[in-house]
C-alpha positions as CSV (number, residue, x, y, z in Angstrom):
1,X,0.0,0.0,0.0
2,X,2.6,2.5,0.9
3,X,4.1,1.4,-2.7
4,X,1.0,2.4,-4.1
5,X,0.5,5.9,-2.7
6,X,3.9,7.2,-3.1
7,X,3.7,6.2,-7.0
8,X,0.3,6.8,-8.3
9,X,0.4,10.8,-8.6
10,X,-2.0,11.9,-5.9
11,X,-3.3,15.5,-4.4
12,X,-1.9,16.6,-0.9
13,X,-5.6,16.4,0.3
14,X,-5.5,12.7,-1.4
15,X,-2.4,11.8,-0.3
16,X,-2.8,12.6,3.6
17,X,-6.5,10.3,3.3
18,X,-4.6,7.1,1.9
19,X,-1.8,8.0,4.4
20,X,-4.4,8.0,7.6
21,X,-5.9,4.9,6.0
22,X,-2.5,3.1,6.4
23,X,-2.2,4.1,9.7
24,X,-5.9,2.9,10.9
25,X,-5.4,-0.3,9.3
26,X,-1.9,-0.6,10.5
27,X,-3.1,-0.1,14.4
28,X,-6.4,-2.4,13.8
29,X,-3.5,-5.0,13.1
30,X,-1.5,-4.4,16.2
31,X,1.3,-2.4,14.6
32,X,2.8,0.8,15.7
33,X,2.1,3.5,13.7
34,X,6.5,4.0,13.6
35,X,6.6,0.9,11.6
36,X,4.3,2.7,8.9
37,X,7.2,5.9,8.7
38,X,9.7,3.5,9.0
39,X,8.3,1.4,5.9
40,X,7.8,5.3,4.0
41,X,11.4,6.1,4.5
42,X,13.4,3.0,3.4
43,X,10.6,3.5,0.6
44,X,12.0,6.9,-0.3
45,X,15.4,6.0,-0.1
46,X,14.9,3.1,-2.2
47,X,16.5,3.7,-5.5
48,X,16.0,1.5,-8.4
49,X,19.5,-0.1,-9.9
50,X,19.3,0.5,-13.5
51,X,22.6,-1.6,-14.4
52,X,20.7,-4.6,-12.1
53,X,17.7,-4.6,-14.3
54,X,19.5,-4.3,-17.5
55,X,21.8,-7.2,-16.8
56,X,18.8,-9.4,-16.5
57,X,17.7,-11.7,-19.7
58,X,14.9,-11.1,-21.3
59,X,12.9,-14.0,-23.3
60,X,9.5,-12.8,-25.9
61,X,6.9,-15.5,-25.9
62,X,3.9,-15.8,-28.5
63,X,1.0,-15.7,-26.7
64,X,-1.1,-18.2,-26.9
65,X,-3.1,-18.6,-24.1
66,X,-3.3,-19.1,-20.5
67,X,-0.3,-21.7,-21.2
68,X,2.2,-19.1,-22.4
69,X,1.1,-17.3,-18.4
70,X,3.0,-21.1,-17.3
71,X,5.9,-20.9,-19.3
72,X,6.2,-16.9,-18.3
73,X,6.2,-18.4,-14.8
74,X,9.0,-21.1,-15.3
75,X,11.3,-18.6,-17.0
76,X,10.8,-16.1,-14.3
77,X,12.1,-18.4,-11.6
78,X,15.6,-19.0,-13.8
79,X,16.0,-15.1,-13.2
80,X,14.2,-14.2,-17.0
81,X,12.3,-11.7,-17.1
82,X,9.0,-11.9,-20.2
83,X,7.5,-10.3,-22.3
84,X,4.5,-11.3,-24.4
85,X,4.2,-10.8,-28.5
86,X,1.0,-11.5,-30.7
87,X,1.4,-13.0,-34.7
88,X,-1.9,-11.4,-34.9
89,X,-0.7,-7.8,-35.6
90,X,-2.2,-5.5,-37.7
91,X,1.4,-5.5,-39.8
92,X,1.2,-9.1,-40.4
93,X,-2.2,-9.0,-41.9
94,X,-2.0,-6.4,-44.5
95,X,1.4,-8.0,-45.5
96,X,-0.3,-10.9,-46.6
97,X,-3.3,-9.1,-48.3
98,X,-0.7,-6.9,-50.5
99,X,2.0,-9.0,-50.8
100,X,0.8,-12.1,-53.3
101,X,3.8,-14.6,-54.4
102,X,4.4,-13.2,-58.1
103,X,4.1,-16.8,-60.3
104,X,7.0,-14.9,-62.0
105,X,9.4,-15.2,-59.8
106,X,9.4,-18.9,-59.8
107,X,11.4,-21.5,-61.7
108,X,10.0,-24.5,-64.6
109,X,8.3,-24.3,-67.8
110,X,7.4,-20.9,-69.2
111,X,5.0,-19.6,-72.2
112,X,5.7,-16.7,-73.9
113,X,3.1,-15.6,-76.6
114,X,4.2,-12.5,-79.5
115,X,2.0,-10.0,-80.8
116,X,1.0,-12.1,-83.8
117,X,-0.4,-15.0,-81.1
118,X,2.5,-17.5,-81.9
119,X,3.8,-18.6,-78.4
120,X,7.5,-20.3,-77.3
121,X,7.9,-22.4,-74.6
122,X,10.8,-23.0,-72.4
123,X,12.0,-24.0,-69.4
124,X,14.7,-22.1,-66.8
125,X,16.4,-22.8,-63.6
126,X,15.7,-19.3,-62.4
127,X,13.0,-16.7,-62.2
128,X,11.0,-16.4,-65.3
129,X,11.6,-13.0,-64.9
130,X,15.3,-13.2,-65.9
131,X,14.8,-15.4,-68.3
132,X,11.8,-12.7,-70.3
133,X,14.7,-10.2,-69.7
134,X,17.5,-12.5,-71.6
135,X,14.6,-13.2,-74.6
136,X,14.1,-8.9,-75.1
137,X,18.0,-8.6,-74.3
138,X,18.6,-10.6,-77.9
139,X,15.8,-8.7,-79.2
140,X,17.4,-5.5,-78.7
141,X,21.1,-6.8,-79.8
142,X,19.2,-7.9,-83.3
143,X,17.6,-4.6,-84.2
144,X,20.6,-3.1,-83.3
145,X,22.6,-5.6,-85.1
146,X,20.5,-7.2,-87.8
147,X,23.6,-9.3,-89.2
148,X,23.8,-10.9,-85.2
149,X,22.8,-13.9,-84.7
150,X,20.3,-14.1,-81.3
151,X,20.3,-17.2,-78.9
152,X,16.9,-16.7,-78.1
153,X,14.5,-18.2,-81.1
154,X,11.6,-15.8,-79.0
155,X,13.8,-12.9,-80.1
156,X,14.7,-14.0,-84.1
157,X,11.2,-14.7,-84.6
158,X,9.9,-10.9,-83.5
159,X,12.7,-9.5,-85.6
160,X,11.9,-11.6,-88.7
161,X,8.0,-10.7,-88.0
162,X,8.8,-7.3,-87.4
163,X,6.8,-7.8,-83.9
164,X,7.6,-5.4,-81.3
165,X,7.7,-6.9,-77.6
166,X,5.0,-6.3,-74.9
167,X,4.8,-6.4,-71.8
168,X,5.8,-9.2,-69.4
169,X,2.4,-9.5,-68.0
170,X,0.8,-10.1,-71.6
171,X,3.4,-11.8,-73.1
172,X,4.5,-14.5,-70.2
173,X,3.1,-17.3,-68.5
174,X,4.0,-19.8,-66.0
175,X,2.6,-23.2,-66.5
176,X,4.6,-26.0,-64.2
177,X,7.1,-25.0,-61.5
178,X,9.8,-27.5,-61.1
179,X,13.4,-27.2,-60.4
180,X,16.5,-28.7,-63.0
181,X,16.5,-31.9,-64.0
182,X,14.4,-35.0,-66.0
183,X,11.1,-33.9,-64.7
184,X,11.6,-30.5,-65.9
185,X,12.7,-31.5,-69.2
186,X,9.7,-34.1,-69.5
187,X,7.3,-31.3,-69.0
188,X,9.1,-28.9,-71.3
189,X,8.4,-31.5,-74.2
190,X,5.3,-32.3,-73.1
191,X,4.3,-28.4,-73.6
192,X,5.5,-28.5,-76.6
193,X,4.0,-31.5,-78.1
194,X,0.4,-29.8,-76.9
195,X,1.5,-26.5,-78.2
196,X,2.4,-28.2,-82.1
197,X,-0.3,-30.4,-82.1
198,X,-3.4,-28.6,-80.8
199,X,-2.9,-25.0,-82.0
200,X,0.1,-24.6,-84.4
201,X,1.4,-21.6,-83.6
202,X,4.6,-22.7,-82.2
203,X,7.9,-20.6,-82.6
204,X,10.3,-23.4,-80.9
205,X,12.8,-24.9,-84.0
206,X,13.2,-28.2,-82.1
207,X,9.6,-29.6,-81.6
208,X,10.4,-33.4,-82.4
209,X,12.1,-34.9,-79.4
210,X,12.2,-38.7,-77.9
211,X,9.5,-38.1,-75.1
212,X,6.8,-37.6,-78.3
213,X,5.5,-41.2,-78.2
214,X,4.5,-41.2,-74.8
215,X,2.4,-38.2,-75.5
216,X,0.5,-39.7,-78.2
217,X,-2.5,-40.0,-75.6
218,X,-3.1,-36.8,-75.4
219,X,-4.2,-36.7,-79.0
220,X,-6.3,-39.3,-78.6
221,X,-8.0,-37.5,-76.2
222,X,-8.2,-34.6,-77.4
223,X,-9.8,-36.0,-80.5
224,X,-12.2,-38.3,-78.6
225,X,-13.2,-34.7,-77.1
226,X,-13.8,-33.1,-80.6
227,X,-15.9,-35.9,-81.5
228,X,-18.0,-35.6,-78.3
229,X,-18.1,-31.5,-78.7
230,X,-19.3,-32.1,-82.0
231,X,-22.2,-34.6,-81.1
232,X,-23.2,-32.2,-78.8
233,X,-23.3,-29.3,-80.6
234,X,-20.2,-27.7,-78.3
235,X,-18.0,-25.5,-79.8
236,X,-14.0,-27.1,-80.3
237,X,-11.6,-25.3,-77.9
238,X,-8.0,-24.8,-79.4
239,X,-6.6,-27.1,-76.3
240,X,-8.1,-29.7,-73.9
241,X,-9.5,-28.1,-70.4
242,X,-6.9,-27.6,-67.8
243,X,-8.3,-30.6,-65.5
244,X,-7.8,-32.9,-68.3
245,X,-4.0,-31.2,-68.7
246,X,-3.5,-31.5,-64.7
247,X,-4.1,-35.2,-64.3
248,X,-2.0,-36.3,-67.9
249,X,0.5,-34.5,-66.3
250,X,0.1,-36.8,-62.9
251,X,-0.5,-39.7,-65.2
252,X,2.9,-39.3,-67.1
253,X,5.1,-38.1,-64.0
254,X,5.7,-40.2,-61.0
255,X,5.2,-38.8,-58.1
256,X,7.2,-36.2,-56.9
257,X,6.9,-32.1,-55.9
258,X,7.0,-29.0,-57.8
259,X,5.3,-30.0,-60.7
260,X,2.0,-28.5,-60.3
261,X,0.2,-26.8,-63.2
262,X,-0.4,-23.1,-63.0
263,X,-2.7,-22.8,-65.8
């Protein structure tokens, strides 16, 4: 109580009436009313040691729930002093409102459609990002220099077209992430097979590879879907529906991770 009045900011008038109520409740208790002034003055005297308190260890716990109150406990009694946090913070959630993962950042097979609607498809290590940089990079270099010779087949075939590039929201698109290796090159030819075969419009020189024969489903498929479409009355689409795509991808891969469709 003494404590309490001499730090809670008080009136004289205030003060004096929670003093007098120490004392009455002091001598209804048996004690002296010298061992209140006494208890005042080693009060006043008292002086906090700063280095004390800064020497002690401090340990941040999550709260969550009256468990974490426990744990506060158990630390305080190895001399650590707590201090509660919450993941629940207003920062937290409007980081993940406004911050989506940008499907352009990740790695696998790419499609990148020109102006004129013919699309490439490829497959990088890195973000696709870099990779739609290198492509207009070799653009640039060949209208600079028309007699160069560009790695990039995305970039000789705008030249030779006279298309101009757009942007990399338009023009790319991530369809499987996967990192390096077999899987990523079976689902690079499997892109291109469906590219060559169900719409045309493929800029990629090298569209025949050794995986082709295991993809000869698809065609059947597709075609068993025209058939159906027409008896129906449905109009064709260009390319089978995605779910049929997502689970001849499964079908054709064993099973693994990062090989989801995006598309």
């Amino acid at each position: 109580m003494i404590n309490r009045i001499e730090r809670i900011p008080l009136t004289k008038e205030g003060y004096n009436k929670e003093l007098n109520a120490i004392y009455a409740i002091a001598a209804n208790n048996g004690y002296k009313r010298d061992l209140v002034e006494e208890i005042r003055r080693e009060h006043k005297n008292k002086k906090p040691n700063k280095e004390e308190n800064n020497n002690k260890n401090w340990a941040v716990l999550t709260y969550t729930g009256k468990s974490t109150y426990k744990l506060a406990k158990l630390f305080q009694k190895h001399n650590l002093r707590t201090s509660f946090r919450t993941n629940n913070n207003v920062g937290r959630i409007l980081r993940n409102t406004t911050n989506q993962e940008d499907p352009l950042d990740k790695q696998g097979v790419y499609k990148l459609t020109c102006k004129c609607q013919h699309s490439y498809i490829g497959q990088t290590g890195r973000k696709i990002k870099t990779r739609f940089r290198e492509h207009i990079r070799d653009y640039n270099k060949k209208t600079q220099k028309p007699s160069a010779i560009p790695e990039s087949n995305f970039a000789n075939h705008m030249f030779n077209n006279k298309c101009s590039p757009t942007q990399i929201r338009k023009a790319a698109k991530l369809l499987h992430v996967q990192h390096k290796g077999q899987r990523l090159n079976v689902l690079e030819n499997m892109e291109i097979y469906k590219l060559k075969t169900f719409d045309g419009k493929i800029i990629n020189e090298q569209t025949n590879t050794a995986s082709d024969v295991i993809f000869e489903p698809l065609k059947l498929i597709y075609e068993k879907k025209k058939n159906d479409n027409k008896t129906t009355g449905m109009d064709t689409p260009n390319t089978p529906k995605s779910t049929t795509r997502a689970k001849i991808t499964d079908f054709y891969l064993p099973a693994g991770k990062n090989h989801t469709a995006t598309t």
